[in-house]
C-alpha positions in Angstrom: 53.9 -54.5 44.0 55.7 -52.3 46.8 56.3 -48.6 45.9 59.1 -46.6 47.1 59.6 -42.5 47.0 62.7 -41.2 47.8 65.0 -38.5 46.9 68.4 -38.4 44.3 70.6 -35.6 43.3 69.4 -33.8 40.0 72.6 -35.2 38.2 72.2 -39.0 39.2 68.6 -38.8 37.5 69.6 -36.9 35.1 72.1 -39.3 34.1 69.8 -42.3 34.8 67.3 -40.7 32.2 69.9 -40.8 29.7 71.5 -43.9 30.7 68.2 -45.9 30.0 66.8 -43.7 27.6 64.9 -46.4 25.6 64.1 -48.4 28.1 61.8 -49.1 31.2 63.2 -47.2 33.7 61.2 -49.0 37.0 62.5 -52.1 35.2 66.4 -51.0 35.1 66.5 -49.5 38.3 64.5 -52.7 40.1 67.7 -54.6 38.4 70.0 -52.4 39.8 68.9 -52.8 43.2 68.7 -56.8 43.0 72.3 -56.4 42.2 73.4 -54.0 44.7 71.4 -56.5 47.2 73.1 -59.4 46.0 76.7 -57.6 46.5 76.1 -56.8 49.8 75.5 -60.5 50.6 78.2 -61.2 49.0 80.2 -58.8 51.0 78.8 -60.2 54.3 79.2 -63.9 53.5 83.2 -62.6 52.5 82.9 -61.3 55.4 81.7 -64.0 58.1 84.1 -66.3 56.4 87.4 -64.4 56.7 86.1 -63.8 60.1 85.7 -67.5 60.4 89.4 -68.3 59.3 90.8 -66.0 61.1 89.3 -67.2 64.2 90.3 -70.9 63.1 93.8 -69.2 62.4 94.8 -68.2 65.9 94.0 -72.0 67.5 96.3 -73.5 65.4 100.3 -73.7 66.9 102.6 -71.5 65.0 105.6 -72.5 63.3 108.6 -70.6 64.6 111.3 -68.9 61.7 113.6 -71.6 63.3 111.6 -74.1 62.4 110.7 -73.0 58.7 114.4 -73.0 58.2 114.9 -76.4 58.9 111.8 -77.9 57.1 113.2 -75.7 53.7 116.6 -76.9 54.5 116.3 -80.3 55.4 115.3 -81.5 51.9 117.7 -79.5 50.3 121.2 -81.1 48.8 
């Protein structure tokens, strides 16, 4: 197992000692990271597939207003 120092404001582990009073505290905060890692690829694969979309979007012929109209129109009585 890795181990990993680094520094935190008084008041985050403060409140981290009182958030997880009764329990293992290497434990909650491994947990916490796994999920903060998981959002981020989250994020990211949110991310590549907007980008993908988007990118799909622009080779694709727009319809002009002109032409909406009709197509909402033409099945109208």
């Amino acid at each position: 197992m890795a181990t990993m120092n680094f520094s935190i404001p008084d008041a985050i582990r403060d409140a981290c000692n009182r958030a997880f009073l009764e329990q293992n505290k290497r434990a909650a905060i491994a947990c916490l990271m796994q999920q903060t890692i998981a959002e981020a690829e989250q994020q990211r694969r949110c991310q590549a597939a907007f980008e993908q979309l988007s990118a799909a979007r622009l080779g694709r012929p727009a319809l002009t207003d002109t032409a909406a109209r009709a197509v909402r129109e033409s099945g109208r009585p």
